[in-house]
HTML snippet that shows the backbone in 3Dmol.js (N, CA, C, O; Angstrom):
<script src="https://3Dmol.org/build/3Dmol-min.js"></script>
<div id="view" style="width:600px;height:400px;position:relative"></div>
<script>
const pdb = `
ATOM      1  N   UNK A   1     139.306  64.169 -77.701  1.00  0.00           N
ATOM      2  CA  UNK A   1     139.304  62.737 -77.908  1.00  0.00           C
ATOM      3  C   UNK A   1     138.509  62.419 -79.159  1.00  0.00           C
ATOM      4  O   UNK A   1     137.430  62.994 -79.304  1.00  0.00           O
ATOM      5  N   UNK A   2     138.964  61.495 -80.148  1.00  0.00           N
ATOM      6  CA  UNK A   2     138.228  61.317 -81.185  1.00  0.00           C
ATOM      7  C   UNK A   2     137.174  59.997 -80.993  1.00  0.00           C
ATOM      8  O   UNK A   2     137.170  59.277 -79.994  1.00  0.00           O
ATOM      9  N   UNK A   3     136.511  59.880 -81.866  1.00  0.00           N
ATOM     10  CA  UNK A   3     135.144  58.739 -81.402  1.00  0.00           C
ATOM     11  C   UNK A   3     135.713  57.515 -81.758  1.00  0.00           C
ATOM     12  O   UNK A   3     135.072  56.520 -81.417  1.00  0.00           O
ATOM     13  N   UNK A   4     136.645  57.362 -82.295  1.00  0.00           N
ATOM     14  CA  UNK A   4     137.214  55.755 -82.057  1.00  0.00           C
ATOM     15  C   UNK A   4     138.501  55.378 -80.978  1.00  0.00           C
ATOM     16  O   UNK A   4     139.012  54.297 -80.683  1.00  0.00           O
ATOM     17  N   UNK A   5     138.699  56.378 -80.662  1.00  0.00           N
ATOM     18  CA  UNK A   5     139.445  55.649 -78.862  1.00  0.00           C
ATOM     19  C   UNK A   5     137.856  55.431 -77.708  1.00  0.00           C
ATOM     20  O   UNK A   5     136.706  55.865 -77.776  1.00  0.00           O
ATOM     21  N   UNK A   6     138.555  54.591 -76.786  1.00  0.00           N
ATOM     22  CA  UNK A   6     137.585  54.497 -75.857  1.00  0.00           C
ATOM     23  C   UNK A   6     137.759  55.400 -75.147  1.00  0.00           C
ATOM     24  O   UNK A   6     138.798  56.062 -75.150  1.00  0.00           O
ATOM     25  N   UNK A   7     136.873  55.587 -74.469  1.00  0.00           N
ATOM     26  CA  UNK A   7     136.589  56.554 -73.290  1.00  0.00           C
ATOM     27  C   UNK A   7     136.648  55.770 -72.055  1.00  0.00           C
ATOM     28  O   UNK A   7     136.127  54.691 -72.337  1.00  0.00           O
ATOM     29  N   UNK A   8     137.066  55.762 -70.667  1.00  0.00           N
ATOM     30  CA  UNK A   8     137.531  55.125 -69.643  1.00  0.00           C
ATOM     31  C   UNK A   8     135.450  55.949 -68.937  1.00  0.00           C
ATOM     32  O   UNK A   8     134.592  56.770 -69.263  1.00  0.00           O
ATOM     33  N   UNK A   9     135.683  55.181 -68.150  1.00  0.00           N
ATOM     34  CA  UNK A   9     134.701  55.217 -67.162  1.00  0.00           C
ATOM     35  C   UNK A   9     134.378  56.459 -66.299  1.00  0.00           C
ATOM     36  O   UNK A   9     133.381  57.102 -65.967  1.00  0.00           O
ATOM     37  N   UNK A  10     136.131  56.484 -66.037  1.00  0.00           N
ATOM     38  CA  UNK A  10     136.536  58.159 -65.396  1.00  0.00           C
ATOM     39  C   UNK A  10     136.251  59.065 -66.536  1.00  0.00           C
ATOM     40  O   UNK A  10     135.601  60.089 -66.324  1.00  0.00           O
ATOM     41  N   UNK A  11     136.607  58.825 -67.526  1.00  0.00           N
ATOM     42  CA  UNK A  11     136.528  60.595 -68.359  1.00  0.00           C
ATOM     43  C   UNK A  11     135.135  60.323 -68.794  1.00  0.00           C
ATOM     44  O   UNK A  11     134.802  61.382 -69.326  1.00  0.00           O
ATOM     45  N   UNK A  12     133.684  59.135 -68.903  1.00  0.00           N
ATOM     46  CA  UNK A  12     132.879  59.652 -69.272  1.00  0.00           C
ATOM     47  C   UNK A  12     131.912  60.693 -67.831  1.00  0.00           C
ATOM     48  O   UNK A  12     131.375  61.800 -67.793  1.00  0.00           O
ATOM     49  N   UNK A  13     132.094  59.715 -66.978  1.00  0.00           N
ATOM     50  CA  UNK A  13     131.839  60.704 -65.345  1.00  0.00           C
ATOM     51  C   UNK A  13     132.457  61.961 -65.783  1.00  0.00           C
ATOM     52  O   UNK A  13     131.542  62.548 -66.360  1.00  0.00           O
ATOM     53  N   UNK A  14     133.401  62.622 -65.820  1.00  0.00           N
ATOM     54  CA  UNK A  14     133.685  64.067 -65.646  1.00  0.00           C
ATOM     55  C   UNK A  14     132.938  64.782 -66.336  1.00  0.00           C
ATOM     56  O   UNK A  14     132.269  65.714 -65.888  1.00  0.00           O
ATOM     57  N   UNK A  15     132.989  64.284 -67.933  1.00  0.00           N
ATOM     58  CA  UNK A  15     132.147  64.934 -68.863  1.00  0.00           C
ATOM     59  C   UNK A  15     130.658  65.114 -68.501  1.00  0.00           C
ATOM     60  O   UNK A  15     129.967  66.112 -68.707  1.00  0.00           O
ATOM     61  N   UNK A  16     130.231  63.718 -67.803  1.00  0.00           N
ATOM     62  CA  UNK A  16     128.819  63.713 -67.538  1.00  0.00           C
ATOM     63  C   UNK A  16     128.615  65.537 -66.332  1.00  0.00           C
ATOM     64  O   UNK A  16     127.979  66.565 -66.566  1.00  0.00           O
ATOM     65  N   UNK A  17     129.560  65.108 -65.043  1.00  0.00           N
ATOM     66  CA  UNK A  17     129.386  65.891 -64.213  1.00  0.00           C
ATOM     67  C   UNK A  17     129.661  67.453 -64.808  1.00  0.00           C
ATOM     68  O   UNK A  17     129.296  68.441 -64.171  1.00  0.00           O
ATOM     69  N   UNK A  18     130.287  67.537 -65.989  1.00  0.00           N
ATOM     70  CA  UNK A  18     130.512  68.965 -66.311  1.00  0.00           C
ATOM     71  C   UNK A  18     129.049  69.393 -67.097  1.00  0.00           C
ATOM     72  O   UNK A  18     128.547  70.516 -67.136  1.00  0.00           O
ATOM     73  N   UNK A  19     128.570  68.215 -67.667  1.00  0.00           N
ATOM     74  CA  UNK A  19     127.429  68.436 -68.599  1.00  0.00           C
ATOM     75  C   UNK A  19     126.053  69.419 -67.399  1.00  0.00           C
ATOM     76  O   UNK A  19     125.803  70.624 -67.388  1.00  0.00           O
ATOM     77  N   UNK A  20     125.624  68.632 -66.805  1.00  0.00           N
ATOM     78  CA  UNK A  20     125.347  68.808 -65.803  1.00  0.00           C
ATOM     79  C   UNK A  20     125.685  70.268 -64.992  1.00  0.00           C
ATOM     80  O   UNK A  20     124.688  70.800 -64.504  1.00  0.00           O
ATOM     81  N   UNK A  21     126.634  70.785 -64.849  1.00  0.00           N
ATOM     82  CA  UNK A  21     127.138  71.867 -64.586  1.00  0.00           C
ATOM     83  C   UNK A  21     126.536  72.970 -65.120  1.00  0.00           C
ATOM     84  O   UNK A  21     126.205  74.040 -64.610  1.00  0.00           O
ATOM     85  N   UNK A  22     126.397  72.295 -66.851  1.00  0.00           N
ATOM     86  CA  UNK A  22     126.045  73.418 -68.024  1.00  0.00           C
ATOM     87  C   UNK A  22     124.432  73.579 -67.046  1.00  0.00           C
ATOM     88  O   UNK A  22     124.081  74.361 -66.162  1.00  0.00           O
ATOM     89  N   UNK A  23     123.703  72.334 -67.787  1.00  0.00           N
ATOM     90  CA  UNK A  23     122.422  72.628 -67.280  1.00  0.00           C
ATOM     91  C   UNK A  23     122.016  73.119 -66.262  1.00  0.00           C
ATOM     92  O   UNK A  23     121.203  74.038 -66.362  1.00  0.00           O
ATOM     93  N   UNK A  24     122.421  72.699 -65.033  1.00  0.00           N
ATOM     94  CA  UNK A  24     121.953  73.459 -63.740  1.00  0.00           C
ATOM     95  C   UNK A  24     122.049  75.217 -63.937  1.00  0.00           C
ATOM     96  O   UNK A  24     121.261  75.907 -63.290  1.00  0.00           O
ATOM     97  N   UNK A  25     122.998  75.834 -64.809  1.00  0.00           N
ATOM     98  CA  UNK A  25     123.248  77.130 -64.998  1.00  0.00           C
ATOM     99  C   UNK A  25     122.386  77.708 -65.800  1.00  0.00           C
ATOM    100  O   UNK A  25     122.280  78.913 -66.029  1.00  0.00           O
ATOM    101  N   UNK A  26     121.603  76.604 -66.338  1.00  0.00           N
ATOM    102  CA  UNK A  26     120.528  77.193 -67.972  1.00  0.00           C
ATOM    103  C   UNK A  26     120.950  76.956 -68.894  1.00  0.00           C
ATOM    104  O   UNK A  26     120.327  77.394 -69.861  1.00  0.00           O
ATOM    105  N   UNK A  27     122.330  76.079 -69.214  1.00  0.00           N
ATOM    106  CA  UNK A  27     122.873  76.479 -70.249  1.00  0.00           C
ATOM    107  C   UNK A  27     121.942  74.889 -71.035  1.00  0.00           C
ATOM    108  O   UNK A  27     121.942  73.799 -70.463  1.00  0.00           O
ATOM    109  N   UNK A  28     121.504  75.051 -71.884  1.00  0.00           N
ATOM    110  CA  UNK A  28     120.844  73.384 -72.330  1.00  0.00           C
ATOM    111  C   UNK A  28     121.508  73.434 -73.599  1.00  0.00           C
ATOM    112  O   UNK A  28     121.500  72.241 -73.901  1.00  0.00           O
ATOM    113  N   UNK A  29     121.975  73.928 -74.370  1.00  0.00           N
ATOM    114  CA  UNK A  29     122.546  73.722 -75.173  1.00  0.00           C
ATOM    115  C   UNK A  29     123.752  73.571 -74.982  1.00  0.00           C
ATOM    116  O   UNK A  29     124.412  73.469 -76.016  1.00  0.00           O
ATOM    117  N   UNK A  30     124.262  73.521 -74.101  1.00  0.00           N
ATOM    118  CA  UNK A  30     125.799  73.130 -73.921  1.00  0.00           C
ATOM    119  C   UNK A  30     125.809  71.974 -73.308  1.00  0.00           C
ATOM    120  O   UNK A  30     126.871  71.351 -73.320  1.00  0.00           O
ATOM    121  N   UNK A  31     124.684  71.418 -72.648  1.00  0.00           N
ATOM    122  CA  UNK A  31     123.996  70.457 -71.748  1.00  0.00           C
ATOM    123  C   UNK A  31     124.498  69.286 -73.169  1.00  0.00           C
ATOM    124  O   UNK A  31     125.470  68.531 -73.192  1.00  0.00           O
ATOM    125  N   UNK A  32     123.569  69.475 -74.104  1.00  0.00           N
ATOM    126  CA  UNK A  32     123.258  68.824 -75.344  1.00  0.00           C
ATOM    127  C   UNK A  32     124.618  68.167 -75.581  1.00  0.00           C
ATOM    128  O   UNK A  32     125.248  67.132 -75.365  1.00  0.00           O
ATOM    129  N   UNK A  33     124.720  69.616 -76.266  1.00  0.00           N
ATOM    130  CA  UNK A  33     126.166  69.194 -77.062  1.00  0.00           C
ATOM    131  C   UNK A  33     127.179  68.432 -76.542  1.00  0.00           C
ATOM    132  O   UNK A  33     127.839  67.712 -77.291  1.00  0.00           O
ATOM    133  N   UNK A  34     127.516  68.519 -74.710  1.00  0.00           N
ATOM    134  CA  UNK A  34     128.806  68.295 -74.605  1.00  0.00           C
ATOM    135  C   UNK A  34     128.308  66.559 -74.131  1.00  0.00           C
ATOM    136  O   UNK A  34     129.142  65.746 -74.529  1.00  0.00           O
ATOM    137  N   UNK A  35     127.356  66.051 -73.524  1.00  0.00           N
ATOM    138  CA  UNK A  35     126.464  64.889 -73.303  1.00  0.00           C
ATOM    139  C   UNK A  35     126.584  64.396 -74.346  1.00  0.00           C
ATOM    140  O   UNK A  35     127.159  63.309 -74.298  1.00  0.00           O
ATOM    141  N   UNK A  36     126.218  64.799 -75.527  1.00  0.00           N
ATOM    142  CA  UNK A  36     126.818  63.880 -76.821  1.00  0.00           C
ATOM    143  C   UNK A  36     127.989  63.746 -77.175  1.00  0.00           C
ATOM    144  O   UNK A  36     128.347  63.510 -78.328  1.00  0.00           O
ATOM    145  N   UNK A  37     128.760  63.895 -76.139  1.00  0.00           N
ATOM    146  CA  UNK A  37     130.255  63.530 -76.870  1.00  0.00           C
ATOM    147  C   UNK A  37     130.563  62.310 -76.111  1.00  0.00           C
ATOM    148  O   UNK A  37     131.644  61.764 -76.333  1.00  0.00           O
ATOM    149  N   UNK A  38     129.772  61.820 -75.261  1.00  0.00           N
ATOM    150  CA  UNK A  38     130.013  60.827 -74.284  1.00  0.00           C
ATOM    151  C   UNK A  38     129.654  59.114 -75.147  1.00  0.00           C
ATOM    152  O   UNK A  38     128.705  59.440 -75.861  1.00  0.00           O
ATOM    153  N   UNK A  39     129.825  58.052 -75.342  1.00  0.00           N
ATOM    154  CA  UNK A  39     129.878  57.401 -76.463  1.00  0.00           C
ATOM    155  C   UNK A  39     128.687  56.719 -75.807  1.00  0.00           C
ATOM    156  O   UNK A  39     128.791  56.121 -74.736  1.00  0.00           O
ATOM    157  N   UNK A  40     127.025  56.883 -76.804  1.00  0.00           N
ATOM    158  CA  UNK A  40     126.090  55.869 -76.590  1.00  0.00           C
ATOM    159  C   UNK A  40     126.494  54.760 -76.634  1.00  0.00           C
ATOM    160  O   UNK A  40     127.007  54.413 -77.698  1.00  0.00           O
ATOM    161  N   UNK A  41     126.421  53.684 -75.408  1.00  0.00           N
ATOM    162  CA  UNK A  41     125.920  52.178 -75.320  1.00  0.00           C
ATOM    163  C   UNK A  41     125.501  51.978 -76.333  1.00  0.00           C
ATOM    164  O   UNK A  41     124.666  52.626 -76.963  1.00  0.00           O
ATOM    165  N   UNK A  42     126.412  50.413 -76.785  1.00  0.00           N
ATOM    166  CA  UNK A  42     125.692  49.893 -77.927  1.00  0.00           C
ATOM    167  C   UNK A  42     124.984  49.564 -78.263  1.00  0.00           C
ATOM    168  O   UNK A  42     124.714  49.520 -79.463  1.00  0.00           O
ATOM    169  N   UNK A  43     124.097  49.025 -77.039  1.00  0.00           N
ATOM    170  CA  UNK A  43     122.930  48.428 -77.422  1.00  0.00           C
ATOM    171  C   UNK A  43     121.638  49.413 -77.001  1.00  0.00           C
ATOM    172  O   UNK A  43     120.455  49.076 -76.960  1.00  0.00           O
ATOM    173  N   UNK A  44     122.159  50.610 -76.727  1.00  0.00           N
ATOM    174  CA  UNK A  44     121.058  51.694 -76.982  1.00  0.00           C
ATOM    175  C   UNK A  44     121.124  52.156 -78.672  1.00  0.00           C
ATOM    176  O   UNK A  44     120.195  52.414 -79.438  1.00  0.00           O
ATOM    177  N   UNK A  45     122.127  52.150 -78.828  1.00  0.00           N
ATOM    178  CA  UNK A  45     122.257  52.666 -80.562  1.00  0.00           C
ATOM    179  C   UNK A  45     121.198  51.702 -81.056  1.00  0.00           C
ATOM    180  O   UNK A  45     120.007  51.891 -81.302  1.00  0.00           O
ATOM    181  N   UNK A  46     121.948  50.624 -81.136  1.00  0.00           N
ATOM    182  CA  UNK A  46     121.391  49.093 -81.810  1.00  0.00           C
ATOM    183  C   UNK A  46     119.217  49.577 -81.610  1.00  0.00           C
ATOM    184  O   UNK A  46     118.415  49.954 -82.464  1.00  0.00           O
ATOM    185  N   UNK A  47     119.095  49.378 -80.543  1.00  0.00           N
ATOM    186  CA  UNK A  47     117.928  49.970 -79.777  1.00  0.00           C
ATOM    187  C   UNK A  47     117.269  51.348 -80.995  1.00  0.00           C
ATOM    188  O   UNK A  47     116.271  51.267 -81.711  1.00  0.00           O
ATOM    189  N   UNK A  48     118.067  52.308 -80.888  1.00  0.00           N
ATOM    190  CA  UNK A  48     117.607  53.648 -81.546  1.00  0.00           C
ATOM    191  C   UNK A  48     117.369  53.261 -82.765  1.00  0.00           C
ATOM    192  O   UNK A  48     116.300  53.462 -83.340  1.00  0.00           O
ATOM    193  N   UNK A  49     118.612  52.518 -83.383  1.00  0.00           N
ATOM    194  CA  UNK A  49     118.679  52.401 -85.155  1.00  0.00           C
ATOM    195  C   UNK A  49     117.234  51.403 -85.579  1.00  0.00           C
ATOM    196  O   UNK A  49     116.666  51.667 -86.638  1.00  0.00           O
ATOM    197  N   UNK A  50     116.832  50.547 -84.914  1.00  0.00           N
ATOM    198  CA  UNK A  50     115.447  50.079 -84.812  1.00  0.00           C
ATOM    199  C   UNK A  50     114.110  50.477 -84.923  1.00  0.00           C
ATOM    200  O   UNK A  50     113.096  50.209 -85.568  1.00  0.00           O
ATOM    201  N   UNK A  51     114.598  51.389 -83.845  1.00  0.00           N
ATOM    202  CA  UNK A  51     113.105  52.434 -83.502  1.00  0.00           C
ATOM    203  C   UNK A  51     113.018  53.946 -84.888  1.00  0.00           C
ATOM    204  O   UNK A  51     112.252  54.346 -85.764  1.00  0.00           O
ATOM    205  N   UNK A  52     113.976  54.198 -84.453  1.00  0.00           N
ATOM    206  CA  UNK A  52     113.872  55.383 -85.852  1.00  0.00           C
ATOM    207  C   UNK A  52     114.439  55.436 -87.009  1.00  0.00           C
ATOM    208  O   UNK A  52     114.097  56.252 -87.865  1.00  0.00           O
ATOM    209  N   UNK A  53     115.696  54.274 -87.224  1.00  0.00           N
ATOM    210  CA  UNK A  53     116.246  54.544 -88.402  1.00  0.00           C
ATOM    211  C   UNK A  53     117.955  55.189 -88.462  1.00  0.00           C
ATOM    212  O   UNK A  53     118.438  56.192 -87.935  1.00  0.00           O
ATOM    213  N   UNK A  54     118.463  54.311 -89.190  1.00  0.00           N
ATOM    214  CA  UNK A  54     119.723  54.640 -89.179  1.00  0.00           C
ATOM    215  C   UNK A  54     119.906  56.454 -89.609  1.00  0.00           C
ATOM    216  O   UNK A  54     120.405  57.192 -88.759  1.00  0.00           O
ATOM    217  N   UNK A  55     119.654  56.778 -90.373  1.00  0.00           N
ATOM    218  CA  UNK A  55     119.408  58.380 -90.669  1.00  0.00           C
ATOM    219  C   UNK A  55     119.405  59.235 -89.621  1.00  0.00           C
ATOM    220  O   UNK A  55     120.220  60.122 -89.370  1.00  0.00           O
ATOM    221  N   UNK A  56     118.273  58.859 -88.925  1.00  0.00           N
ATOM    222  CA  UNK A  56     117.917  59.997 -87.431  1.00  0.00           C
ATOM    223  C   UNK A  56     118.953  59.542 -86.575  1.00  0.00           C
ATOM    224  O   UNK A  56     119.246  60.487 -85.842  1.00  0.00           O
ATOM    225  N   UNK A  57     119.693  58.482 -86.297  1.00  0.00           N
ATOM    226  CA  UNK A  57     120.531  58.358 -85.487  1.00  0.00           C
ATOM    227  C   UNK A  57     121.808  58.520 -85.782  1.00  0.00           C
ATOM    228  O   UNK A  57     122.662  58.482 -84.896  1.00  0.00           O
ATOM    229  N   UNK A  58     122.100  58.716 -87.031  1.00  0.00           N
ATOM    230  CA  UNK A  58     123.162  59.686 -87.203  1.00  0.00           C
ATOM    231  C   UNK A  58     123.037  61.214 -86.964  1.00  0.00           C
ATOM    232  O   UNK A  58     123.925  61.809 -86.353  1.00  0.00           O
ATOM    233  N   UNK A  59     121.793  61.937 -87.508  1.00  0.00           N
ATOM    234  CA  UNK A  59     121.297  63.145 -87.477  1.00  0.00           C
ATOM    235  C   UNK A  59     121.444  63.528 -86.213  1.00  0.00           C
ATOM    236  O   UNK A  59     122.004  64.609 -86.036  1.00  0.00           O
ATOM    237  N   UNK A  60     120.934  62.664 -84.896  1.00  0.00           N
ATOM    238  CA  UNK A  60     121.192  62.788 -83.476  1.00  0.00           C
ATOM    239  C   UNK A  60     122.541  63.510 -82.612  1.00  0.00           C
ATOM    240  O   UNK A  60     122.638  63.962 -81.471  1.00  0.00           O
ATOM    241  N   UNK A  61     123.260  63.409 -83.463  1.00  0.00           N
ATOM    242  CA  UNK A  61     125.074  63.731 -83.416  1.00  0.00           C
ATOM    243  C   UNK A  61     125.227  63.087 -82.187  1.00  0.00           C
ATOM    244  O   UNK A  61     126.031  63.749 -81.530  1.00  0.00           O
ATOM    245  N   UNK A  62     124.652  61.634 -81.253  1.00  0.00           N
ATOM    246  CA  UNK A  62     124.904  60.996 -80.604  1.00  0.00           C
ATOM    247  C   UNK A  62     126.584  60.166 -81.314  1.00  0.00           C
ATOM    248  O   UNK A  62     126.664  59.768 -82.477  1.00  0.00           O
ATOM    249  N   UNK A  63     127.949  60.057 -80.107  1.00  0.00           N
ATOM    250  CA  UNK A  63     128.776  59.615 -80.485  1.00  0.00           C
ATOM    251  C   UNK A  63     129.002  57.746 -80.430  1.00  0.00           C
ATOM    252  O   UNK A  63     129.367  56.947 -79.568  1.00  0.00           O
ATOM    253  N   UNK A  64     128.560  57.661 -81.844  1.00  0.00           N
ATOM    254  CA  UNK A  64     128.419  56.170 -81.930  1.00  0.00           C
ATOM    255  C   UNK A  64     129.640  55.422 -81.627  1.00  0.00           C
ATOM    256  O   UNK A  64     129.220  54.268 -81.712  1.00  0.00           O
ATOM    257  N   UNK A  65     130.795  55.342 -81.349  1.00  0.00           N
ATOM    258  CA  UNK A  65     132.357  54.783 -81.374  1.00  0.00           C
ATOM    259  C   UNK A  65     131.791  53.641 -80.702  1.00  0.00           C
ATOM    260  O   UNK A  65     131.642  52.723 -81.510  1.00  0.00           O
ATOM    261  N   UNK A  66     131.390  53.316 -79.449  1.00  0.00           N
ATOM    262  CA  UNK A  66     131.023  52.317 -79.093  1.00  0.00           C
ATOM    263  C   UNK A  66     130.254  50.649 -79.830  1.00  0.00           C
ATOM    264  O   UNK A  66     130.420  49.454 -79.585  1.00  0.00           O
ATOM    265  N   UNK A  67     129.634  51.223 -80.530  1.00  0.00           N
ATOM    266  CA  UNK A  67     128.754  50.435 -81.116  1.00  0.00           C
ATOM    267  C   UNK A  67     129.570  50.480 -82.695  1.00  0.00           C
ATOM    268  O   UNK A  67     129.633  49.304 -83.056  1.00  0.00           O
ATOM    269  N   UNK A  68     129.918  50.968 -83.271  1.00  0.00           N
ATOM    270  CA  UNK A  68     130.873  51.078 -84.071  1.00  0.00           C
ATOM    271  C   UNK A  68     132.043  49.765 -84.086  1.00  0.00           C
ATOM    272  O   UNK A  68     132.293  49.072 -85.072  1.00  0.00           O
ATOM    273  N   UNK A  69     132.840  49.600 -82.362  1.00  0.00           N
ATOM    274  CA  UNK A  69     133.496  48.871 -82.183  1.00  0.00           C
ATOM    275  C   UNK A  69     132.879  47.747 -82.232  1.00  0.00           C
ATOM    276  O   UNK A  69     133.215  46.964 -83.121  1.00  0.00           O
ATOM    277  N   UNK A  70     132.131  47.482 -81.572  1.00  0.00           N
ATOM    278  CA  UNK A  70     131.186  46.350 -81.195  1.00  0.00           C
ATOM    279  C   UNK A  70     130.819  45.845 -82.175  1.00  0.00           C
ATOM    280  O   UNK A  70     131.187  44.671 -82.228  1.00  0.00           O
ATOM    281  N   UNK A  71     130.028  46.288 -83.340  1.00  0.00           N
ATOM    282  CA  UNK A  71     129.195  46.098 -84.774  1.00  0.00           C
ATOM    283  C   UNK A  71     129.959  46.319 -85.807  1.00  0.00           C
ATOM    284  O   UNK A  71     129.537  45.567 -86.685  1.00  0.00           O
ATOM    285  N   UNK A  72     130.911  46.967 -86.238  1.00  0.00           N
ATOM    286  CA  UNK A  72     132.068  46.911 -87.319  1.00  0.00           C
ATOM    287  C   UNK A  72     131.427  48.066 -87.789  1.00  0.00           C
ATOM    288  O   UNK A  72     130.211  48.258 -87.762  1.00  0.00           O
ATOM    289  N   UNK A  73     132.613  49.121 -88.387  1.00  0.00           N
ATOM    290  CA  UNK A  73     132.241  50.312 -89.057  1.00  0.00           C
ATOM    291  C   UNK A  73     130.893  50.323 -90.012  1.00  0.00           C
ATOM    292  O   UNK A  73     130.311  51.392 -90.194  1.00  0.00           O
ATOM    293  N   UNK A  74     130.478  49.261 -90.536  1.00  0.00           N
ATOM    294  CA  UNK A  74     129.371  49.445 -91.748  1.00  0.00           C
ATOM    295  C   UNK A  74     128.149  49.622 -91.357  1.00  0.00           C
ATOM    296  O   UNK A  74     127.347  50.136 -92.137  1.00  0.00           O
ATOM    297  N   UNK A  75     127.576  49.047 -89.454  1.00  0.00           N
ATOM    298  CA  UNK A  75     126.666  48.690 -88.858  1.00  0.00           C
ATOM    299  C   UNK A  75     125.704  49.204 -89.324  1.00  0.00           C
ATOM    300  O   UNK A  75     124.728  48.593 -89.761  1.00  0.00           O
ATOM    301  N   UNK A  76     125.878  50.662 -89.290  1.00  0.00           N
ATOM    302  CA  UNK A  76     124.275  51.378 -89.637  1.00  0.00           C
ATOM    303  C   UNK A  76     124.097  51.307 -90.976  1.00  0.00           C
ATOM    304  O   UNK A  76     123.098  51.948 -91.302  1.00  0.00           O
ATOM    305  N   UNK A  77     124.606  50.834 -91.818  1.00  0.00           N
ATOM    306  CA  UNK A  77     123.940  50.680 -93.479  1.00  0.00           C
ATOM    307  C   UNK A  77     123.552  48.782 -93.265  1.00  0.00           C
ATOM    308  O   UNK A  77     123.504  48.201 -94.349  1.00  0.00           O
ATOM    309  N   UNK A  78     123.405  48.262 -92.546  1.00  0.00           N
ATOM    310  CA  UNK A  78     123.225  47.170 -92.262  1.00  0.00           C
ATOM    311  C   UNK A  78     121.835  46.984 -92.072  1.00  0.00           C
ATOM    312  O   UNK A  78     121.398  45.877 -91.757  1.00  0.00           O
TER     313      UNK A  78
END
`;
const viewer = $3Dmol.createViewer("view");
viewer.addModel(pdb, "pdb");
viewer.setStyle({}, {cartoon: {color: "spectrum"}});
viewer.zoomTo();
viewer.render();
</script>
């Protein structure tokens, strides 16, 4: 799925519950990675880009699509 379709409610639950899967096994880096594909709330982004800076919250490889939609592609140079 690419970061500008939405994600339904159902496919972010599965992902969550597979993430989860990773970790309970040890795996934390797969924990990471696959948890960030799940699209941060916008107004946690909005929230982050505040606190640390548009830079680190790209650097985060958190999947912004959400807030993206919400705020218009330019948001974080804003």
């Amino acid at each position: 799925m690419s970061q500008t379709q939405t994600m339904t409610l159902d496919e972010k639950l599965t992902i969550s519950n597979k993430a989860f899967e990773l970790l309970n096994a040890g795996d934390k880096e797969g924990f990471s990675r696959l948890i960030r594909t799940i699209p941060m709330p916008s107004y946690l982004a909005k929230v982050y880009k505040e606190k640390v800076g548009a830079e680190q919250l790209i650097k985060s490889g958190y999947n912004l699509s959400e807030a993206e939609a919400e705020f218009g592609p330019q948001w974080l140079s804003k």
